[in-house]
C-alpha positions in Angstrom: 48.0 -15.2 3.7 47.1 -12.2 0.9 44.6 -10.3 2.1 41.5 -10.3 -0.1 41.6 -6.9 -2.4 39.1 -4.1 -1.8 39.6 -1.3 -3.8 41.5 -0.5 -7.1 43.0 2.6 -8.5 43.2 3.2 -11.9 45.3 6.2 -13.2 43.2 7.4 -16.3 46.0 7.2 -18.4 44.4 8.6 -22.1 43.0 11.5 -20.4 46.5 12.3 -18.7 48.8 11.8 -21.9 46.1 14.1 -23.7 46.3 16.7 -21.0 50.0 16.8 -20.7 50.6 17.3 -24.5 47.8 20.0 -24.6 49.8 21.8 -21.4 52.9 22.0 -23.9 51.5 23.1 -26.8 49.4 25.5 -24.5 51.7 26.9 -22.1 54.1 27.4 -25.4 51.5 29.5 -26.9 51.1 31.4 -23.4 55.0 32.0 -23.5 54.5 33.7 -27.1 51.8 35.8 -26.1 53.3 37.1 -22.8 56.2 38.2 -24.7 54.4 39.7 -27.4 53.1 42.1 -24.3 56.4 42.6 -22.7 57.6 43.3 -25.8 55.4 45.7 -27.0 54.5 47.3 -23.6 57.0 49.8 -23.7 57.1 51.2 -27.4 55.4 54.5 -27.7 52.7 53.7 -30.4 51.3 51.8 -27.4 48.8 53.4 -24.5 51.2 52.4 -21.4 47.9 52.4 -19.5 45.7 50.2 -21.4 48.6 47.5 -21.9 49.9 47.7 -18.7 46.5 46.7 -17.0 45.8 44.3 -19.9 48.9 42.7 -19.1 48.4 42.7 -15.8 44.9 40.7 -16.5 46.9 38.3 -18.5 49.4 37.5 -16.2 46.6 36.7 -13.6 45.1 34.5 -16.1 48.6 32.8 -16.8 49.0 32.0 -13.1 45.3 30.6 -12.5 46.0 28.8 -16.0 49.4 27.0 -14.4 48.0 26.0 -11.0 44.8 24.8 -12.6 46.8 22.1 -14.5 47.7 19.8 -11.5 44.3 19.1 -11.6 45.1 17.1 -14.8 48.3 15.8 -14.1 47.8 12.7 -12.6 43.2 12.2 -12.8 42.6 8.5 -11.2 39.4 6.4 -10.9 38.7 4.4 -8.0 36.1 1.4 -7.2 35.4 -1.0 -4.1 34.9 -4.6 -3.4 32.6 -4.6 -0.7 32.2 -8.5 -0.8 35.2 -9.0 0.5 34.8 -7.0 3.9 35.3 -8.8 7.6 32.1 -9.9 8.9 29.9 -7.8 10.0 30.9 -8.4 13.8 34.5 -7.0 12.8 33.8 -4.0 11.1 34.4 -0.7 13.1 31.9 1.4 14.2 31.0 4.6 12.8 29.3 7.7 14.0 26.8 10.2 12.1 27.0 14.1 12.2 24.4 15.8 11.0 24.4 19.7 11.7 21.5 22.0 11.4 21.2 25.3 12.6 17.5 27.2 11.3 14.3 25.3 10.9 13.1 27.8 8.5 16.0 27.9 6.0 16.6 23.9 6.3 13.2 22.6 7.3 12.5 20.5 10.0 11.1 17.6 7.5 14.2 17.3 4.8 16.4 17.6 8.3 14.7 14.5 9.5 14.3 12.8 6.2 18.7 12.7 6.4 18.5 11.3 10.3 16.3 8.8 8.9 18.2 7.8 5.9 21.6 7.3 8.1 19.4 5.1 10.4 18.9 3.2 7.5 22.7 2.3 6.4 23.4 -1.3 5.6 25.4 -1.4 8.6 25.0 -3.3 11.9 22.7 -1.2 14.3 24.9 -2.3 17.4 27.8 0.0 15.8 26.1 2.8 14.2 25.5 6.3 15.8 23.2 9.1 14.3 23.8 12.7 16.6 22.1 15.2 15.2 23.5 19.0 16.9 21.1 21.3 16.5 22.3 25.1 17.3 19.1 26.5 16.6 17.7 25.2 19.2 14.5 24.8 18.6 11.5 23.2 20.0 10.3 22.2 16.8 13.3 20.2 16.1 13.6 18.6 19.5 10.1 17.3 18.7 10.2 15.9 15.3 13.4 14.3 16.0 11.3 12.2 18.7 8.7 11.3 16.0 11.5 10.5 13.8 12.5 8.0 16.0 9.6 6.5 17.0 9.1 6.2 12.8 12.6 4.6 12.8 11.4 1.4 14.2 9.2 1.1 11.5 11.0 2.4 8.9 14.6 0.8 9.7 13.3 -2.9 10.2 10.9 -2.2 6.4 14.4 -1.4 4.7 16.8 -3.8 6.3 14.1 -6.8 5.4 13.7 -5.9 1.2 16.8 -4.2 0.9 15.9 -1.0 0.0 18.4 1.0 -1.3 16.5 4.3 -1.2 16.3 4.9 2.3 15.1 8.2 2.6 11.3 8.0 3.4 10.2 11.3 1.5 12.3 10.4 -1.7 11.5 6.6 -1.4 7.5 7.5 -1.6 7.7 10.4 -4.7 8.8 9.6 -8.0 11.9 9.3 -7.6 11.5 5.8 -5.2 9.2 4.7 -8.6 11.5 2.3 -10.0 12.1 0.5 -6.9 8.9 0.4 -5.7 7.1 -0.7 -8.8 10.2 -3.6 -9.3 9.6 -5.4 -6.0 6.9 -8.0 -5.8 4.8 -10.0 -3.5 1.5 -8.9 -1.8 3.7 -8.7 1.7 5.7 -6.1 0.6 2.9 -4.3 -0.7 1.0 -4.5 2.6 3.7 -3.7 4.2 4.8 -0.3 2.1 1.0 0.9 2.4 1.1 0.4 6.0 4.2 2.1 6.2 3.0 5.0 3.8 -0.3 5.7 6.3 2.0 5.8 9.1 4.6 8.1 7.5 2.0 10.4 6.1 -0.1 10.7 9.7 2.9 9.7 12.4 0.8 6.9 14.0 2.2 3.8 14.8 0.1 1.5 17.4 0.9 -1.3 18.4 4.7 -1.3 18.0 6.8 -2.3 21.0 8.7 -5.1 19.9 11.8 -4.5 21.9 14.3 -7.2 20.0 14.4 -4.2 17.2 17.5 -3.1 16.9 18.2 0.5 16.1 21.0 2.8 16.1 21.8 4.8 18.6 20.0 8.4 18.0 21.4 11.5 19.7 19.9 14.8 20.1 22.5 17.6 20.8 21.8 21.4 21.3 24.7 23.2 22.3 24.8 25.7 25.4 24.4 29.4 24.1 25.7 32.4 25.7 26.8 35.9 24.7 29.9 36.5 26.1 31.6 33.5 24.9 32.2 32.2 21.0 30.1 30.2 19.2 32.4 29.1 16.4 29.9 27.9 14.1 30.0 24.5 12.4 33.2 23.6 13.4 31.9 24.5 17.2 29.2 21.9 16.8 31.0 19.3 14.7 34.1 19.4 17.8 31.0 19.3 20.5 29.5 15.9 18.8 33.1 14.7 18.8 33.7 14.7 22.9 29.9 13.8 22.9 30.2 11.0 20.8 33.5 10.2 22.4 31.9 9.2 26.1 28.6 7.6 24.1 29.5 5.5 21.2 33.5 6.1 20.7 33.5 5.2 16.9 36.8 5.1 15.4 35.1 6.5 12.4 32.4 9.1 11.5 30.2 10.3 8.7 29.6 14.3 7.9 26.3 14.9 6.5 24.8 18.6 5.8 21.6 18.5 7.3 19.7 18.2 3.5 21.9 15.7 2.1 20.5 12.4 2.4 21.9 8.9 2.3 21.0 7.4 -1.4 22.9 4.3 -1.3 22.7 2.5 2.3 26.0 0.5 1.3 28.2 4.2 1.6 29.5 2.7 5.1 30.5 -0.4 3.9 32.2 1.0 0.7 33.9 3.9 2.6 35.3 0.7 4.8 37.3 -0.8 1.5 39.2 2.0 2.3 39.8 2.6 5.7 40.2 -1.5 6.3 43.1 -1.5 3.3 46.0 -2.3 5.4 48.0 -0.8 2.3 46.7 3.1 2.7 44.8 2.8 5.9 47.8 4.1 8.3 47.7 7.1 6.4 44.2 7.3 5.9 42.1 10.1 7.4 39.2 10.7 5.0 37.3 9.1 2.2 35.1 11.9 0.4 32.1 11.0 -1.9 30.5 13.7 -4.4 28.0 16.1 -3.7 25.2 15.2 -5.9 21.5 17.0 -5.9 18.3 15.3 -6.4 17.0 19.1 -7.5 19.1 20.0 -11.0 17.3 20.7 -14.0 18.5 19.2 -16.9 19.3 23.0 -18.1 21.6 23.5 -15.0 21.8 27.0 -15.5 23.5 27.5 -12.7 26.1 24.7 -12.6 24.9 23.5 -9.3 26.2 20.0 -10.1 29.6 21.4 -9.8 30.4 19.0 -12.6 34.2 20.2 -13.0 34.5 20.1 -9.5 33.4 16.6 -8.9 34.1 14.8 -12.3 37.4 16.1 -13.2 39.2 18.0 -10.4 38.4 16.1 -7.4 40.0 12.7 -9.7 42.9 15.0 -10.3 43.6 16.1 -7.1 43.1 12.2 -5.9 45.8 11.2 -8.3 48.4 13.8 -6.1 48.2 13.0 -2.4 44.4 13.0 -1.7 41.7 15.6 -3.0 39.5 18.6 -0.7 37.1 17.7 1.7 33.7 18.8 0.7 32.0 19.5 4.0 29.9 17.0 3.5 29.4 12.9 2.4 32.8 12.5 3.3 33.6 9.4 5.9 37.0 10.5 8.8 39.3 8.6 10.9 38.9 10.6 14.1 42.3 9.7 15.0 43.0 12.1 12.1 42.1 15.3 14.2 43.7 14.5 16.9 47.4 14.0 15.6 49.4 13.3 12.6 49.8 9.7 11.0 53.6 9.8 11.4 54.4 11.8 14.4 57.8 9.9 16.2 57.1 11.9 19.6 53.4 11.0 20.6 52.6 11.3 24.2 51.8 8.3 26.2 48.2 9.0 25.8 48.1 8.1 22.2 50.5 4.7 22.7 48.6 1.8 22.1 49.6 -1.4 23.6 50.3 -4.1 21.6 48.4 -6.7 23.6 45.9 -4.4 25.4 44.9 -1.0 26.6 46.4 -0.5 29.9 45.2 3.1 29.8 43.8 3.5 33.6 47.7 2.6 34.9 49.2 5.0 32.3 47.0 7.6 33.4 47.4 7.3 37.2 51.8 7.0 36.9 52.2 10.7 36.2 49.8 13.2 36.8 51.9 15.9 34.8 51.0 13.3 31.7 46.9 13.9 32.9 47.7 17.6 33.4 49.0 17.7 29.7 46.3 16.2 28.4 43.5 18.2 30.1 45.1 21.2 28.9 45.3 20.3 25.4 41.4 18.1 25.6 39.5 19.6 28.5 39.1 18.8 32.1 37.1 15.7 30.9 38.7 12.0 32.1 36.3 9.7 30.5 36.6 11.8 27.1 40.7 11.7 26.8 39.9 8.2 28.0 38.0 7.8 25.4 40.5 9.0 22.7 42.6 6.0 23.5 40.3 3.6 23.7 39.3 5.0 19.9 40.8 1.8 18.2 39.7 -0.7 21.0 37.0 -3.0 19.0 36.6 -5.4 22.0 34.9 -2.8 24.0 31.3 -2.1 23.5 29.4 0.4 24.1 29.0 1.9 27.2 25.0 1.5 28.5 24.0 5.6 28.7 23.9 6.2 32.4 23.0 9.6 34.1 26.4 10.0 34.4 27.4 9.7 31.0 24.1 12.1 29.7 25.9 14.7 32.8 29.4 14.2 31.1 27.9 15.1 28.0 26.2 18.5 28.8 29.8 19.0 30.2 31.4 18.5 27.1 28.9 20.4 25.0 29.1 23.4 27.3 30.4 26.4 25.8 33.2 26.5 28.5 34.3 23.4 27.9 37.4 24.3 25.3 38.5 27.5 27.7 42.7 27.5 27.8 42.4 23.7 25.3 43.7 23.5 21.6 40.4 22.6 20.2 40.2 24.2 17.0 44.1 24.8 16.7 46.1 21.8 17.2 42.8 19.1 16.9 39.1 18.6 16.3 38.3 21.1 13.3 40.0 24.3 12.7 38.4 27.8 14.3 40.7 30.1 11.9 37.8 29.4 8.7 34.3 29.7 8.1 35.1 26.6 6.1 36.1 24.7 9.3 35.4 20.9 6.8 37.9 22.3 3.5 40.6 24.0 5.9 40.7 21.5 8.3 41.4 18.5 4.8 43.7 21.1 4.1 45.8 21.0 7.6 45.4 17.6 7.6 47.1 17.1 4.2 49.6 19.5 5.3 50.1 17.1 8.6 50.8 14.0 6.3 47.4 12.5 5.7 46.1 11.7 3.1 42.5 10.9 1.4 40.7 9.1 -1.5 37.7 10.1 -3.6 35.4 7.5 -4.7 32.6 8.6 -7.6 30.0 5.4 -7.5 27.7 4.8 -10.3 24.8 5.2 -7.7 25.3 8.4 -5.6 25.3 7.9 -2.0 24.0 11.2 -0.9 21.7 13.2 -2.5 21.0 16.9 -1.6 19.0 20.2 -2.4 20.9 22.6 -4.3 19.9 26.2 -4.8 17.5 27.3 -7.4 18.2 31.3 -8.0 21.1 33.3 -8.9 20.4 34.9 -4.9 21.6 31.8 -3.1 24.1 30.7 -5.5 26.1 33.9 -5.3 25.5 34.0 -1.3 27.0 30.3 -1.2 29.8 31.2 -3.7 30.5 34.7 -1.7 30.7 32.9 1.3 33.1 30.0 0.0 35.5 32.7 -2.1 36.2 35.0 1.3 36.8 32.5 3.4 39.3 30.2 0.9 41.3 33.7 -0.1 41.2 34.3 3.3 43.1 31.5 3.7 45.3 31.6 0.6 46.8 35.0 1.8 47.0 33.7 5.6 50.5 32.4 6.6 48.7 28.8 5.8 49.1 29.3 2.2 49.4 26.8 0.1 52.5 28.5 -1.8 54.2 28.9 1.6 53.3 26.6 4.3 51.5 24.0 2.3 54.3 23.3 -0.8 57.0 22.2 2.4 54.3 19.7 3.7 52.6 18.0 1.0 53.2 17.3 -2.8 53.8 20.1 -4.7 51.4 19.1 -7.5 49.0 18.4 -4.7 49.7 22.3 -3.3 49.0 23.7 -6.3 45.4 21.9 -6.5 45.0 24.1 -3.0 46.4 27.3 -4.7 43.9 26.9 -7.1 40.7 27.0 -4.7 42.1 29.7 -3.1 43.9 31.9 -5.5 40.8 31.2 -8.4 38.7 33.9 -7.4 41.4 36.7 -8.2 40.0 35.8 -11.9 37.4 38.0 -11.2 40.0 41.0 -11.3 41.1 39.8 -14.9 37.4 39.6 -16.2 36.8 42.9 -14.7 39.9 44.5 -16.0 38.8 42.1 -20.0 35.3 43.2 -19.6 36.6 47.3 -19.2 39.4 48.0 -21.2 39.3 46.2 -24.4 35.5 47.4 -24.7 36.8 51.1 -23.8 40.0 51.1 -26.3 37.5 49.3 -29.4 35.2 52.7 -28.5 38.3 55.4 -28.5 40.0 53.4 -31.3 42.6 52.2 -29.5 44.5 49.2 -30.6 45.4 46.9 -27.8 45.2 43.5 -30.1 47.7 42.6 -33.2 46.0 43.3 -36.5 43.9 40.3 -37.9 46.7 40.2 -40.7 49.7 39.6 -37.9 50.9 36.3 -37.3 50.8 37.3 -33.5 46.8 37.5 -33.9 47.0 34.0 -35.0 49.0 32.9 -31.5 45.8 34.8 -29.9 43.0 33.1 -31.5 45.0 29.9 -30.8 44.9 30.5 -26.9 40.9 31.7 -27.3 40.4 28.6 -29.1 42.3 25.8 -27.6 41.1 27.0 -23.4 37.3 26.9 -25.5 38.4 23.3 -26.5 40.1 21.8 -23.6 36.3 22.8 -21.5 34.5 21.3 -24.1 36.4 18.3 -24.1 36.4 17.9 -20.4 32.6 18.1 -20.7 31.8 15.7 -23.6 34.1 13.3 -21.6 32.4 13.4 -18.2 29.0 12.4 -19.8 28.2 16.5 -20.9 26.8 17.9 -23.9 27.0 21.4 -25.5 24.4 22.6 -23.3 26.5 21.7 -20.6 29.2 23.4 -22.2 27.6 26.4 -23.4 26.0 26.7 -19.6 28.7 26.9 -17.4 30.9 29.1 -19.7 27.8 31.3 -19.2 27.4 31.0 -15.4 31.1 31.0 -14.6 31.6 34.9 -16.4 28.6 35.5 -14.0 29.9 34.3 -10.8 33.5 35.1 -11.5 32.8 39.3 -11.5 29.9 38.8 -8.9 30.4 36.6 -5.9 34.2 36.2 -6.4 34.3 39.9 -6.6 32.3 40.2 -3.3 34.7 37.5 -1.8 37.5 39.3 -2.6 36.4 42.5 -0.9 35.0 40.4 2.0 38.4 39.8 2.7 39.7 43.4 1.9 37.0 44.9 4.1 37.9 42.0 7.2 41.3 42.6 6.7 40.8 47.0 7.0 38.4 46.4 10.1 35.1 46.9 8.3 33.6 44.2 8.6 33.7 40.8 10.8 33.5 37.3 10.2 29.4 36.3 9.8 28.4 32.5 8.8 26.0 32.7 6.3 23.8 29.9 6.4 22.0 29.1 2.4 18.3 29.1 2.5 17.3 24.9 1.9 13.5 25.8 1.6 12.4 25.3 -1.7 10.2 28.5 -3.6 7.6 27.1 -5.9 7.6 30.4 -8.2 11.6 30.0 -7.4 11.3 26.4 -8.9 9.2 26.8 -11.7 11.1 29.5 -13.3 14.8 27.5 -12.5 12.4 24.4 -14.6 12.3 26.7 -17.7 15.8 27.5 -17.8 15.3 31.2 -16.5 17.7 33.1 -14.3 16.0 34.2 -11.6 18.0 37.7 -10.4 15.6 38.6 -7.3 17.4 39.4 -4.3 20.3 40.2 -6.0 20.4 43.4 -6.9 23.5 44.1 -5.0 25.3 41.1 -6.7 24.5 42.2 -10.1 25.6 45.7 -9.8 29.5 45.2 -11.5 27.8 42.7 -13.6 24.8 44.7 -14.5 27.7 47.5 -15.2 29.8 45.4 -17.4 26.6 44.8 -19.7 25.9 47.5 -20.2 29.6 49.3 -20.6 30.2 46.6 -23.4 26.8 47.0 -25.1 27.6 51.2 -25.4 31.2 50.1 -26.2 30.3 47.9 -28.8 27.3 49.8 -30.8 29.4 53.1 -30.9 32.5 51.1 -31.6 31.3 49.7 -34.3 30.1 52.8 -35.6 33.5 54.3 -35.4 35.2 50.6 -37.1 32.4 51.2 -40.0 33.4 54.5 -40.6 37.6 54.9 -40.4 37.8 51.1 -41.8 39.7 50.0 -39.5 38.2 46.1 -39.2 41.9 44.8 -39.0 43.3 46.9 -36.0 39.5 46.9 -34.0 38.7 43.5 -35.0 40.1 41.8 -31.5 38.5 43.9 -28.9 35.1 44.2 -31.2 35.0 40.5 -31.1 35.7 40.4 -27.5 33.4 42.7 -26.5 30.5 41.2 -28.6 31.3 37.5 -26.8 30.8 39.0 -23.8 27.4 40.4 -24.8 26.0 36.7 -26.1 27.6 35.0 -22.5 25.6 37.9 -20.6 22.2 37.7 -22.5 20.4 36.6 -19.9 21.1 39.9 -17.8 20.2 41.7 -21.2 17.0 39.6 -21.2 16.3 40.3 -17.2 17.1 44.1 -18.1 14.3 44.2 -21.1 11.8 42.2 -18.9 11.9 44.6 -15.6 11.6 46.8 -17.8 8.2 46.0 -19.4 7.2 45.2 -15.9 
């Protein structure tokens, strides 16, 4: 018998041919101009100096240029059929992390709001798990999280019964739960929505013990804290809730949710299943990773916090190759997947699973080097690497939450626990990044898995994004050192990566890591031409050469190949305009600082701190993001070699045009004049901050 299908693939085959003929024609022109450089480098009308770190710049930009390409080699659309999913009673059950760390940079409210939400997945209660860990520890969290639930057996039953797709309480009751709202009829629902409204806005349910509600199970988790011993972050907490969820609820499957990103769509389970229940990619399955979308983005998006080439083009590219990044969040894991790799030959007995049945408890007691094996590699914990091989095992329930298991779990969320294990090297999430959810997609590739990336007309998860230049650099900082880290680790993708996974597919991980290096080729662009167009220095073919022509054609076609990307994906000039802008901005800022993160790590200066981004929302902060206005405060330090650029290329460019005027020399000083002054329109709105503190 077929099985029914449910999920297509769909290589986008225009956009692909398109690409690959622009890549020719492209790369051809690059070819021309690097030779032009070569070729000219060493004649002695030429400033060895100037060339030489012009070409240097160039060949930076060729090499970013290549890599970036396997994002468009092979760009593929998916969709689900979740009507033809099992039955409800034989879907898998799936567990939700949610990690927060600071009730005052992600309040306590939008924290909740996500537990909620997951609560509310179209899924059955009997095999879903919400765990939220909470480092912070604080009182405040512990407390809401026990009004959340009592709010849950309101809330859960309200959605389940009208189908509300908008499960997130806060968002369901502003404007942006409107059109649902106002489209469901019939007085009982409207009862029913303003009794649920009083009780969400005052927390006071009466009368509400029905005990046939069914709920999901809801986990609190604060991880023991001491000194001496390593914290490890995230991927601390993330490998705690997996040996705590292991003895509670043992899903075969899990959800990763930043604390602020809310579930949007409660069908995200079901739709992630299409995957992971495909017999045809499910063995090599580990993750299926949905967009990061934000309820929060002006329509200006000044600051490209929709990530829109990111999510709309290079996450589809990468999909087509072997299986794209893992976001840190909205992404749904096969926890088999950190455990081991899909086609390892030599698996110890302890991941064998019987044909017929578990016979796990014989296994175990036959050799006590095979226990001693596995409580050095998992922790002295039997009912947790009992658990791992019971992962698959549908037939058993879940276990009723005894003393003993509630002891077994402080155990296992002890910061002892992983003394002399391989947690964090050879399974659970990686220890050797700050960005334990992208490295550890990254091993896993590496290992043989692979994922899919599904974009749904609806998003499933909606999120705050930041809303100044501050927390946007911070965020950007943090994500540059800790993926060039990476990139010039013994991990790199151009080493250890290109023997383990598709090379098109290695390149898409070059790209992340090596990217940032830009920021040396827009410093070096934003100095030199500037500072030759002011001494009169010619470091550009004359407007009249043919080889200016092959220049212009490389300027023009990268401007065209964004702006066609953009129009394609649903953008407009705006869009097009704003994230050239914002991406000169952040490339010789917070890819700067990223880069000499890592310098200053690698010399001794500094040590590895996890920056958390602030989630509260400023109203001032917000009201000026509205209006389309950078907001620079807070970031003086960021804006220092950008500040410096502006104002090198505005001297530059007013004295070098003085000098152009007056030796008429429009066809030598022509290239860098031009340069200079398109680097003063993409800045204006430092020029505009500049003229306004000023006045102040």
């Amino acid at each position: 018998m077929v099985s029914p299908c449910l999920n297509t693939c769909t290589i986008q085959q225009p956009r692909a041919t398109l690409s690959r003929i622009h890549i020719l024609l492209h790369f051809s022109a690059i070819l021309g101009l690097l030779y032009y450089r070569i070729k000219h480098l060493f004649q002695k009308d030429v400033s060895i100096i100037s060339w030489g770190l012009i070409t240097i710049a160039e060949l930076i930009f060729t090499f970013i240029w290549l890599i970036t390409q396997s994002f468009r080699w092979r760009p593929v659309a998916r969709s689900v059929v979740p009507e033809n999913l099992p039955a409800d009673t034989e879907l898998p059950s799936v567990d939700v992390f949610i990690c927060t760390a600071d009730p005052i940079k992600e309040p306590v409210v939008e924290v909740m709001n996500t537990v909620l939400s997951a609560m509310s997945l179209d899924y059955p209660p009997e095999k879903l798990a919400v765990y939220l860990s909470d480092d912070g520890g604080a009182a405040v969290t512990l407390y809401a999280i026990k009004e959340a639930c009592v709010f849950a057996r309101v809330w859960v039953p309200f959605c389940r019964k009208y189908g509300i797709k908008t499960v997130c309480p806060e968002a369901f009751f502003s404007s942006f739960g409107d059109d649902e709202r106002l489209n469901m009829f019939g007085n009982e629902f409207k009862n029913e929505e303003e009794n649920i409204k009083v009780i969400h806005d005052n927390m006071k349910i009466e009368g509400c013990e029905d005990k046939q509600i069914k709920l999901p199970l809801l986990v609190y988790m604060s991880r023991e804290r001491r000194p001496s011993r390593p914290h490890r972050f995230k991927a601390g907490a993330l490998n705690a809730l997996l040996r705590v969820s292991g003895v509670m609820s043992n899903a075969p499957y899990m959800l990763v949710l930043d604390c602020d990103m809310y579930c949007n769509d409660p069908s995200s389970a079901k739709q992630a299943m299409c995957f992971h229940l495909d017999h045809n990619i499910s063995p090599t399955l580990s993750y299926v990773q949905f967009p990061q979308t934000f309820y929060n983005v002006s329509k200006n998006d000044i600051y490209d916090a929709q990530s829109r080439s990111a999510y709309k083009n290079k996450y589809q590219g990468m999909d087509g190759v072997g299986g794209t990044v893992c976001a840190g969040t909205g992404y749904y894991l096969k926890k088999e997947a950190l455990y081991d790799s899909p086609n390892n030959q030599d698996m110890t007995p302890l991941f064998l699973k019987a044909q017929s049945e578990y016979k796990w408890e014989s296994l175990m007691f036959q050799s006590e080097e095979l226990l001693q094996e596995a409580e050095e590699k998992f922790g002295a914990s039997r009912k947790f690497i009992n658990s791992i091989n019971s992962l698959n095992d549908q037939r058993k329930g879940r276990e009723i939450l005894s003393n003993e298991i509630i002891d077994e779990a402080k155990t296992l969320a002890s910061c002892t626990f992983e003394e002399n294990t391989s947690w964090g090297e050879e399974i659970g999430y990686s220890y050797n990044s700050l960005l334990e959810s992208s490295y550890t997609g990254y091993l896993l590739h590496s290992k043989g898995w692979k994922s899919v990336y599904l974009y749904p007309k609806r998003p499933c998860f909606l999120g705050c994004s930041t809303i100044d230049m501050k927390d946007a650099l911070v965020q950007l900082m943090k994500w540059a050192s800790g993926l060039v880290q990476v990139g010039l680790s013994k991990y790199s993708p151009l080493t250890y990566g290109v023997s383990r996974m598709p090379l098109v597919q290695s390149m898409c991980y070059a790209y992340f890591m090596f990217s940032h290096f830009l920021s040396i080729s827009c410093f070096l662009y934003g100095i030199v031409p500037p500072l030759c167009f002011l001494t009169g220095t010619s470091v550009f073919p004359k407007v009249t050469s043919p080889w200016f022509a092959l220049f212009t054609t490389i300027f023009l076609s990268s401007l065209l190949e964004h702006l066609y990307e953009v129009l394609s994906s649903g953008g407009n000039l705006r869009t097009w305009w704003n994230e050239q802008r914002i991406w000169i901005i952040k490339t010789v800022t917070a890819c700067l600082f990223g880069c000499l993160d890592v310098l200053m790590k690698w010399l001794g200066i500094a040590k590895a701190n996890f920056r958390l981004t602030n989630k509260a929302i400023d109203e001032e902060k917000l009201r000026k993001y509205e209006k389309g206005k950078f907001d620079f405060q807070g970031a003086k330090l960021f804006m220092v070699p950008l500040t410096f650029l502006v104002l090198f290329n505005l001297v530059c460019f007013t004295f070098g045009m003085k000098r152009m005027v007056s030796e008429r020399n429009f066809e030598e000083m022509f290239g860098q004049g031009f340069l200079s002054f398109y680097v003063l329109v993409l800045s204006y709105p430092i020029l505009e901050g500049l003229v306004s503190k000023k006045v102040k």
